[in-house]
C-alpha positions in Angstrom: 6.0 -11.4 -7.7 9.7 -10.9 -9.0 11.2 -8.0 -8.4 13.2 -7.6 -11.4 9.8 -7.9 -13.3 8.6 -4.9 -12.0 11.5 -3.0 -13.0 11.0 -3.8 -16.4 7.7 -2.6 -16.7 8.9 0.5 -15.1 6.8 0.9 -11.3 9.6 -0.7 -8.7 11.2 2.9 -8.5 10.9 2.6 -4.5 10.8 -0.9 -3.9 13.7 -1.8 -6.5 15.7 0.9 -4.0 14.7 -0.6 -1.2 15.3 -4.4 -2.1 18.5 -2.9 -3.1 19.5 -2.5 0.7 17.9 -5.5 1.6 19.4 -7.8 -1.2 22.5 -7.0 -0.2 22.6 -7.9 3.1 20.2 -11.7 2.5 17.2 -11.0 3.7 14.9 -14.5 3.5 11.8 -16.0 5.2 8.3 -17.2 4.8 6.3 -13.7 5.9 4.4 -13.7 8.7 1.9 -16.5 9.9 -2.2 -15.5 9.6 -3.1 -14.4 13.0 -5.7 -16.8 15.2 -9.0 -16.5 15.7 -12.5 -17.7 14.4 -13.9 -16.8 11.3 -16.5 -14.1 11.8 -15.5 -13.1 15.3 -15.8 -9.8 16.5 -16.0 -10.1 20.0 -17.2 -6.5 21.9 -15.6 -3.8 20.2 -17.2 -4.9 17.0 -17.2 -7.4 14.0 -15.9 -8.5 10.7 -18.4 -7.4 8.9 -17.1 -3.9 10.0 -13.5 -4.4 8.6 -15.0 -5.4 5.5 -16.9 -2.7 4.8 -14.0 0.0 5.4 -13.9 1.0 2.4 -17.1 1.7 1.8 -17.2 3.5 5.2 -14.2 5.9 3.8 -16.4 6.5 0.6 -18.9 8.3 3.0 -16.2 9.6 4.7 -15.7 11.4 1.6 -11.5 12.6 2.5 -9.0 13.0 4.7 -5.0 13.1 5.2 -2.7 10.3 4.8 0.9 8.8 6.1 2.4 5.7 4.2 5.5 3.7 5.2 6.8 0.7 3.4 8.6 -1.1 5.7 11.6 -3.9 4.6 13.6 -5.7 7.2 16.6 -7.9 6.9 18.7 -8.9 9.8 19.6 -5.6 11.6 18.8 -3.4 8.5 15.9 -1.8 8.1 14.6 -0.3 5.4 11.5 2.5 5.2 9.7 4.4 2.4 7.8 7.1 4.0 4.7 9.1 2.2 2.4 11.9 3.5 -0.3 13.7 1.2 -4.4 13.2 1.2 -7.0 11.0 -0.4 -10.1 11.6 -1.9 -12.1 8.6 -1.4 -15.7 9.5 -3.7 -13.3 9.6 -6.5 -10.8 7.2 -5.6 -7.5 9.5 -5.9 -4.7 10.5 -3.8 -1.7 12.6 -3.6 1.1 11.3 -1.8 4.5 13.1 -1.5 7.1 9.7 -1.4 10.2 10.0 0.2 13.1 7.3 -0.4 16.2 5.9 1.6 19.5 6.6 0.2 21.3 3.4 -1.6 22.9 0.3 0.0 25.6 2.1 0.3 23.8 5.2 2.7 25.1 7.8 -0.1 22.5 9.0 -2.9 20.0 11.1 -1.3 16.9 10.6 -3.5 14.3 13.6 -4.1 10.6 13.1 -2.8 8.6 12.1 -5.6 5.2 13.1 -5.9 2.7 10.5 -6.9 -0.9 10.7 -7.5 -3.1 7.1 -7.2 -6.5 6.9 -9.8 -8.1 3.9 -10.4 -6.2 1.9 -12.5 -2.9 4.3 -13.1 -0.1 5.5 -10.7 2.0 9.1 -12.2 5.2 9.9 -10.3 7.3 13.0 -11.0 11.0 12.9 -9.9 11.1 9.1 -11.3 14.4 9.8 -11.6 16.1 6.7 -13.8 16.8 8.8 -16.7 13.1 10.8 -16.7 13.0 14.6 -16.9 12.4 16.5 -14.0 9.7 18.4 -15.2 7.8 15.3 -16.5 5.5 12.7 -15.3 5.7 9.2 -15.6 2.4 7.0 -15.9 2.1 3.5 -15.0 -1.0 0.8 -15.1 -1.1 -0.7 -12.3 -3.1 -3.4 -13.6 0.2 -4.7 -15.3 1.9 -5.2 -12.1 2.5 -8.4 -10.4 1.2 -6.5 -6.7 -1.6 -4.7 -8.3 0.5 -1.4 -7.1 -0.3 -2.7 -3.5 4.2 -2.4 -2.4 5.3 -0.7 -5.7 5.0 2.5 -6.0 6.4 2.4 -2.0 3.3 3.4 -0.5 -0.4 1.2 -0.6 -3.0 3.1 -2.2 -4.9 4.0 1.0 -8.3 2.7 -0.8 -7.0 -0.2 -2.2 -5.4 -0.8 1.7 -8.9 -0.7 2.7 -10.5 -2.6 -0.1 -7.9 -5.5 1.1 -10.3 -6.0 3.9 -13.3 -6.9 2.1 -11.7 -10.2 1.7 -11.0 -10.3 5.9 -11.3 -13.6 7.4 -10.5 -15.1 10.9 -11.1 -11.9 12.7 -10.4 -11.0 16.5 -11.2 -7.8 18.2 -7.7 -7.6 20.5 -9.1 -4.5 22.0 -9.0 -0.6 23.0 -6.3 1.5 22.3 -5.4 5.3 21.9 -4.3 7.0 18.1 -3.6 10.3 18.2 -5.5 11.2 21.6 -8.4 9.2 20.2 -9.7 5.8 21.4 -10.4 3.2 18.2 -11.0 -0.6 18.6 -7.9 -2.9 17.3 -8.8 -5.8 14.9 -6.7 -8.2 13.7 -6.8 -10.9 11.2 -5.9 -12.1 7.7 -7.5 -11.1 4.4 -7.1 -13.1 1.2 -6.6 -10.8 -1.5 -8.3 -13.0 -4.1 -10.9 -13.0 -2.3 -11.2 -9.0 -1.6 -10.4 -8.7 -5.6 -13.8 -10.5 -6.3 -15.8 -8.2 -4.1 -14.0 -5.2 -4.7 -15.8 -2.1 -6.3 -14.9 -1.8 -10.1 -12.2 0.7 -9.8 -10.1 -1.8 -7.5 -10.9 -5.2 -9.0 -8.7 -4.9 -12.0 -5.2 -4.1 -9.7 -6.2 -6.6 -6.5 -6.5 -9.2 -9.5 -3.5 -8.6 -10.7 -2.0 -8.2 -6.9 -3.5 -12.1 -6.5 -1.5 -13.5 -8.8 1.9 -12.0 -7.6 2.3 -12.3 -4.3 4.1 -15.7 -2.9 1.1 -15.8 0.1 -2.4 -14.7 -0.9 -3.1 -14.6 2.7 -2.2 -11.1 4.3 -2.1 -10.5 8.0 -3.1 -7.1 9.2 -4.1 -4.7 12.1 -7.1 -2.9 11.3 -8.0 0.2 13.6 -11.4 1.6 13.5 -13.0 4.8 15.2 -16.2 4.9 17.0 -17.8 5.8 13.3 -16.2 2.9 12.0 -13.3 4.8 10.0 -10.6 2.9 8.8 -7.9 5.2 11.4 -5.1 2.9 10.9 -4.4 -0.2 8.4 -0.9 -2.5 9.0 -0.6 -5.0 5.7 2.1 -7.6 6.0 3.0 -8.3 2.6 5.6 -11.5 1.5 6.9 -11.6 -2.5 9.9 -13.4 -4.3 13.1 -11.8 -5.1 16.2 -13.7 -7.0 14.8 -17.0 -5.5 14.5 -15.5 -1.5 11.3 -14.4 -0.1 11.0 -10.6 1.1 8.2 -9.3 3.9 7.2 -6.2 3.1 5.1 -4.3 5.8 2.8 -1.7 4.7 1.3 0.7 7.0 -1.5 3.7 6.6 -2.9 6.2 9.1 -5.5 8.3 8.4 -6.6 11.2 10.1 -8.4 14.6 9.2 -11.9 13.4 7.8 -13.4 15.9 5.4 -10.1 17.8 4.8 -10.5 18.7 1.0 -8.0 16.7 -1.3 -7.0 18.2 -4.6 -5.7 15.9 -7.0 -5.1 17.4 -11.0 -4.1 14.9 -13.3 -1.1 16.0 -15.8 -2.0 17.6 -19.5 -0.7 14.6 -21.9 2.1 16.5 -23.2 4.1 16.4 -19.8 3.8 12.7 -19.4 7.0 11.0 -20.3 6.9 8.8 -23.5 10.7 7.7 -23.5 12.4 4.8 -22.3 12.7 5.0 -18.3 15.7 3.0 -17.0 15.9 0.4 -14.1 
């Protein structure tokens, strides 16, 4: 997945400022090794087959709130794309309000842009990059090289959980407390080809896509589950190819506030931006 690809087509608004600072200062490296531990192990507090069926456990979950952060790390700079909104899991949207870093140079502030996440299509107003204010910009996010998984600079907290479908080498690592509530820590690495052949329909088409681009199909994550089996916390490390370097990318979702009701309303067709939108 090259960055300058994505730029092109018009999604990288948040990672393409991010790399920015992280360009410019080298970062390199392989991404993170897959955790150990035996396929299929679950150990007390559970088992795989309970991370893979997070998402579908969210589906009955029917909502809740959301925080994002896209994390990029190079040397001693550090680099993170913070989001807070809600998801509606029955229909598979979200609205996330997306806050950026200034530039390498620590100067432009950037406005929070609001996105909303459907199956299949990302819209983000205050794009910036030569895009109205008042208009919307769409995007199919089944022509990106991640699938939209780093960047609209925030994982689609349903396609975060549909990751885990394709979980493999599985440990339980144990109890901890989130937010004043116990929830059993998993840990392991998900292939996302594999979680793009078992996904639902309305995730197949963009973790398909997202297969094809990363560098490693192999992601390691944290999963954190409630004593219902909610998906409380998700922790993706990502690894993709910029100007010939590798760049790890670590994605990270908390979710909290089951049932809270999520409105998301598309935009009318006539405030969707048609022009040209600049890199």
């Amino acid at each position: 997945m090259v960055v300058q690809q994505h730029v092109r087509r018009g999604g990288a608004f948040a990672v393409a400022a991010a790399v920015a600072v992280v360009t410019a200062t080298g970062c390199s490296g392989g991404g993170a090794a897959a955790e150990e531990g035996r396929s299929g192990a679950g150990g007390a507090g559970g088992s795989a087959d309970e991370v893979r069926s997070a998402a579908d456990t969210l589906a009955e979950a029917g909502s809740s709130k959301a925080r994002t952060s896209l994390e990029m790390a190079s040397g001693g700079t550090r680099v993170t794309i913070r989001g807070e909104g809600g998801y509606d899991f029955e229909r598979g949207m979200g609205r996330l309000r997306v806050v950026l870093p200034p530039d390498a140079a620590g100067e432009d502030e950037h406005k929070p842009i609001t996105e909303l996440l459907t199956p299949g299509a990302l819209y983000m107003k205050n794009r910036g990059a030569g895009v109205p204010a008042d208009k919307w910009v769409r995007v199919d996010t089944t022509t990106l090289d991640d699938g939209n998984l780093v960047t609209g600079g925030a994982t689609d907290p349903l396609a975060a959980a549909a990751l885990l479908r394709g979980a493999d080498r599985v440990t339980y690592v144990g109890d901890v407390e989130l937010a004043g509530q116990k929830v059993r820590h998993f840990r392991g690495t998900t292939d996302i080809g594999r979680a793009a052949r078992v996904a639902e329909p309305h995730a197949r088409a963009s973790l398909t896509a997202a297969a094809k681009g990363f560098v490693k199909g192999a992601v390691p994550f944290d999963a954190y589950l409630d004593d219902q089996g909610r998906l409380r916390k998700v922790k993706h490390r990502f690894t993709f190819a910029n100007e010939g370097s590798t760049v790890d990318v670590t994605s990270t979702t908390v979710l909290f506030d089951f049932g809270e009701r999520v409105v998301v309303r598309l935009p009318d067709k006539r405030d969707i931006y048609a022009g040209k939108v600049e890199a």
